[in-house]
N, C-alpha and C positions, 0 to 999 in steps of 0.2 A: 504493500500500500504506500503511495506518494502521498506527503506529505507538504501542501503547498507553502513555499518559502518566499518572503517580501525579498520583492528591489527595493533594498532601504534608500537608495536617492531615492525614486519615484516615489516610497511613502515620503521622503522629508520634503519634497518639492512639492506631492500634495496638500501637506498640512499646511504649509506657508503658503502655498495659494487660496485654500480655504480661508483663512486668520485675515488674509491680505483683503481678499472680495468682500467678508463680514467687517472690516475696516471701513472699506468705501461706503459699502451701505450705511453702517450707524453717522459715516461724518453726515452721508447727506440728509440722515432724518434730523440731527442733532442742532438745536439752536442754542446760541450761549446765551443768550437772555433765559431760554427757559431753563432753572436748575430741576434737571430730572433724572440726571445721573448719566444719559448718553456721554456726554463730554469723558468722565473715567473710562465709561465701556470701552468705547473708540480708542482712546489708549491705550487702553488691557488689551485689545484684540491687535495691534498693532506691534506692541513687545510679544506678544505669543510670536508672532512671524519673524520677529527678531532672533528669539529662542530659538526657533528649530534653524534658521538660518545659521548661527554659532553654530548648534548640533552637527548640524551638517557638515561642516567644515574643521568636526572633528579629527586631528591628525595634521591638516594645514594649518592650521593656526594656532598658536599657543596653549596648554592648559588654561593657563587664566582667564584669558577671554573663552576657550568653548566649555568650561567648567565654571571655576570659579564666577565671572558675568553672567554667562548665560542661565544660571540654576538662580544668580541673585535675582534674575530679570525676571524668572520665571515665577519667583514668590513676589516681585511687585506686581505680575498680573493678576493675582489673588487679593492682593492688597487693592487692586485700584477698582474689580469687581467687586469689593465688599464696600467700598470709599461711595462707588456710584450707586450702591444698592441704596444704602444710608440716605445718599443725597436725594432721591426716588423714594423712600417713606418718609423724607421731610423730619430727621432725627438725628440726634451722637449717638455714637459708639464709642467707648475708652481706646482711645489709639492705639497703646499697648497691646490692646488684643488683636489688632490686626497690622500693626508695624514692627512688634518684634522679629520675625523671620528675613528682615531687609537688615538687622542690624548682625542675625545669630549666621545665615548662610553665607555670608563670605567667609568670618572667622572659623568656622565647625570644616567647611570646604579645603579652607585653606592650609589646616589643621591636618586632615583625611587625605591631601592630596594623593599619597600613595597606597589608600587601603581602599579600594575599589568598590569593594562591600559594604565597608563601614559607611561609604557616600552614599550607597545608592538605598540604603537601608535609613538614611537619616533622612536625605530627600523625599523619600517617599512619607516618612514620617511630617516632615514639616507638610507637605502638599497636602495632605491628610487631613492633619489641621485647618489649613485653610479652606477646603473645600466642604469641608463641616462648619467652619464658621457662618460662612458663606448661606450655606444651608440653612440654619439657624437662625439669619436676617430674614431670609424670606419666608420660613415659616412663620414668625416669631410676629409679622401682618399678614399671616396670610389671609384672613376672614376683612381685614381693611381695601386688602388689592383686587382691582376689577381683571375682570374676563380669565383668559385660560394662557397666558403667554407666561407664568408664572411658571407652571408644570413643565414647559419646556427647560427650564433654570432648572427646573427640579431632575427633571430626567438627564438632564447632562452635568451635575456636578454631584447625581447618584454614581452616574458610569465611572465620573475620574474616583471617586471613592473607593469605587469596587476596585480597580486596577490600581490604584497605589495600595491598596491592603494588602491584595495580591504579591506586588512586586514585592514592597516590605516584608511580608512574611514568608516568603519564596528564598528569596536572595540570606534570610537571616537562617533559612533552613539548608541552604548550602546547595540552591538550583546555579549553576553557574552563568545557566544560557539566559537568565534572568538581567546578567552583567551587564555585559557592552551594550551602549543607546546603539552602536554602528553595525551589532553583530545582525547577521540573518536568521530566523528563528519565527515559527507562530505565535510567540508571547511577543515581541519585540511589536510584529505583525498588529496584534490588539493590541497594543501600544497607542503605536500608530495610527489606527481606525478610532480609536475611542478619543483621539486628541481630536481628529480630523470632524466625525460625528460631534463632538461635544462641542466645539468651536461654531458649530454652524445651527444648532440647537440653543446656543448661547446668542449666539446675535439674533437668528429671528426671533427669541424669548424676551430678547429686551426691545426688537424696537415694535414686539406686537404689546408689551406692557404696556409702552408710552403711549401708545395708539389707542388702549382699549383704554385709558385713564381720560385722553383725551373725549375719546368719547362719550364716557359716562359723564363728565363734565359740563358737555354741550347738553346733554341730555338735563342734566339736572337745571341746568340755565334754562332751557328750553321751557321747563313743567315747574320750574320754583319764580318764586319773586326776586331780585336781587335785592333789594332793601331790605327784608325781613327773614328771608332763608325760609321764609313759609312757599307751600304751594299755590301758583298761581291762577288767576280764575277758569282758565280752562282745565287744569289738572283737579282743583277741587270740586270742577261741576260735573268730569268724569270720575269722580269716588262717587258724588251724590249718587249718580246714576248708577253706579254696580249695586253700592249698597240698599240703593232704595228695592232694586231689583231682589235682590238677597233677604232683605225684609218682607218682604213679599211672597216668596219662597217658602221662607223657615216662621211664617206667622209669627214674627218680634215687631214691636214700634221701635218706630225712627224718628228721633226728632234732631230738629233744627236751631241753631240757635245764629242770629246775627246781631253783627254789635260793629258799633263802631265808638270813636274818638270825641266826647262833646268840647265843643267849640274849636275844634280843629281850626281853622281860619282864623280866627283869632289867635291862637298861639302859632301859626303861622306869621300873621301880621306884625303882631307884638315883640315874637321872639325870632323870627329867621326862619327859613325853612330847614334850619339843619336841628333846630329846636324838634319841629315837628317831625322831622323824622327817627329824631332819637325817641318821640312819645312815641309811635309807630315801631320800633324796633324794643319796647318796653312793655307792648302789649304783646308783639308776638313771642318773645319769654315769654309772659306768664302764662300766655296759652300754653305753650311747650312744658313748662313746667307742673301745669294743673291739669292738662287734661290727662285722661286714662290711654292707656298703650292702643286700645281700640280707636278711638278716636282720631278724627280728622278734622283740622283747620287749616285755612286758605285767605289768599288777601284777596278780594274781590276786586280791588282797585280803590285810590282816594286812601281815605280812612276806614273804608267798609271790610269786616270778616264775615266769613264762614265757617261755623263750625258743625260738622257732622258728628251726628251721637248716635253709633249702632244701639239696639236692646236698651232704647233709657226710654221711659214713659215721663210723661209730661210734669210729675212729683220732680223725677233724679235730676231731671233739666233745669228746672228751675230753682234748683239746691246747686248745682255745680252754676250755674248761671249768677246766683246768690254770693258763691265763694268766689270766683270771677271778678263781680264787681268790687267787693269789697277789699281783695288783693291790690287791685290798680290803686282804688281809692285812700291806701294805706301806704305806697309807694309814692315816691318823690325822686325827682332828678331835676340837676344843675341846671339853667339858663347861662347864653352868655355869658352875662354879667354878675355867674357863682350866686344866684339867687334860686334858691328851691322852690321847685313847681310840680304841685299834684293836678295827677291826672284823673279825672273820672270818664265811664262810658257807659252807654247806652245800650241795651239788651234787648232782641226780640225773639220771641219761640215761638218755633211751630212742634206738635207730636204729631205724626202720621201713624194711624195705626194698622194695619196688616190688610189687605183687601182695600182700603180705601179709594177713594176718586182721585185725590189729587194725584197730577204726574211732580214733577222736581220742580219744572217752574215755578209753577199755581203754588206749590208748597214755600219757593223763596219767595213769593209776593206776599203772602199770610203772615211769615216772618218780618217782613220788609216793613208791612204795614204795623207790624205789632211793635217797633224798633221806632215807628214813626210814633206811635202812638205813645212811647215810655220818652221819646224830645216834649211831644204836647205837655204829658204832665211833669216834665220840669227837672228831666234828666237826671243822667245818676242813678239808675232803675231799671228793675225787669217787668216787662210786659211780655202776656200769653195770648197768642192769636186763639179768637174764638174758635 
């Protein structure tokens, strides 16, 4: 039985052409105003091709540069993947833990220069390290990070894992053919393939990250307010509509509840419009803070909200509508001129109960009206539509 044996040039011309293309790609997704971490990638994939380039040139060129350089250069690519991951969840890391191996592999290298073993056992060890670091970061959000371009990070610095525990524990078991980066061999071979697959698993993994962040982004722009981080009126008039649907379904009442900001235009007038928007981003807290995980509110536009209340009968509405007002009405915030200003607001319910007539409009007019009717008598109060 034949045994298939790597042209080690062709694998090291292939891994550097791979490193080199996954290069081009991240620079041209990668903007330097946006800190998203491409900028380290592009560099990390850039010294990988460096790497195998020294490798390559194992024998012509000095130990120091295809050992000694090239193994340092090879723990900054781990260094500048974990540096970009960091900058892509928008956090620190203790430098320490992912700077030490730039400072331990030249001296340990240089140290080892004639124990072949002891290097290739100690490399494997450090990459080890790093590659579980690495790991680590991205687990560590992975329920924060949108879409599926994460798993590719995971699948390719699962591989380098696998293959430096291998080499490590191989080479310390006294495999010899485990030795030479230049020997020919089917370890050498998956060496090689798993740098070549991992490198190109790694670049589409980060620049489908930045893509699919980008996207959820626009999305959330799209369906929220940007003033208040609340959901905006077409996003909360498609909840009314699932949930009213779903109330209908599951025979529960649904109520309504709208409120807005009293005298809004007057603290506009008075105090600036940035006054009033900090009233407006002081309501949409409390809402977030008081309402139930069920629940849904939305800015309808102006000073106007919407709040959906799956399973609450027209009692619980006007009990959480109660604590609502008087929340606002116990809070204060600065004005320009460091003067404290309370806010109060206006409340209108509707309860829809299971089988009913109204649809979702007819239902926010009943509310609208009743929100009208709590300004008549002299705001700062909840009113319940007939």
């Amino acid at each position: 039985m034949t045994i298939m044996q790597a042209h080690i040039p062709t694998m090291f011309m292939m891994v550097i052409i791979v490193s080199l293309t996954m290069t081009i790609c991240t620079a041209l997704v990668w903007r330097p105003e946006r800190k998203e971490g491409l900028g380290y990638w592009t560099l990390a994939l850039a010294l990988h091709s460096s790497v195998y380039t020294l490798y390559s040139l194992r024998g012509e060129l000095s130990d120091f540069l295809t050992i000694i350089v090239a193994n340092t250069l090879l723990a900054g690519v781990f260094v500048l993947f974990a540096e970009g991951l960091m900058q892509f969840q928008q956090r620190r890391l203790n430098r320490w833990l992912t700077y030490w191996p730039l400072l331990v592999v030249p001296l340990v290298l240089y140290a080892l220069l004639d124990q072949l073993a002891a290097r290739v056992v100690v490399m494997a060890a450090i990459v080890l390290y790093q590659a579980i670091l690495v790991l680590v970061i991205v687990f560590s959000r992975h329920r924060q990070t949108d879409g599926r371009g994460q798993y590719f990070l995971i699948t390719a610095f699962g591989m380098i894992i696998a293959t430096m525990a291998y080499r490590g524990v191989g080479t310390a078991l006294g495999m010899d053919q485990m030795l030479l980066i230049t020997s020919s061999n089917p370890i050498q071979m998956a060496t090689f393939l798993t740098a070549t697959v991992s490198m190109i698993l790694v670049g589409m993994g980060l620049i489908l990250m930045v893509k699919e962040r980008a996207d959820a982004q626009m999305l959330k722009l799209a369906m929220h307010d940007e003033l208040t981080g609340l959901p905006n009126r077409r996003y909360i008039l498609e909840v009314l509509e699932r949930l009213l649907a779903a109330s209908n379904r599951q025979q529960q009442p649904l109520s309504l509840m709208m409120l807005d900001t009293d005298h809004f235009k007057l603290i506009n007038d008075r105090h600036g419009h940035q006054v009033g928007d900090q009233s407006l981003k002081l309501l949409a807290d409390t809402l977030r803070s008081r309402l139930r995980t069920q629940d849904h509110a939305g800015r309808l536009g102006g000073e106007e909200f919407l709040v959906v209340l799956p399973n609450t009968q027209a009692s619980g509405a006007r009990e959480l509508a109660e604590q609502l007002r008087q929340s606002i009405e116990q809070s204060t915030f600065l004005t320009r001129d460091s003067r404290p200003l309370t806010l109060t607001i206006s409340i209108g319910l509707c309860c829809l109960e299971p089988g009913g007539e109204l649809d979702s409009q007819q239902a926010i007019s009943r509310a609208d009206q009743a929100l009208y009717l709590a300004k008549q008598n002299g705001r700062n109060r909840v009113e319940m539509a007939a």
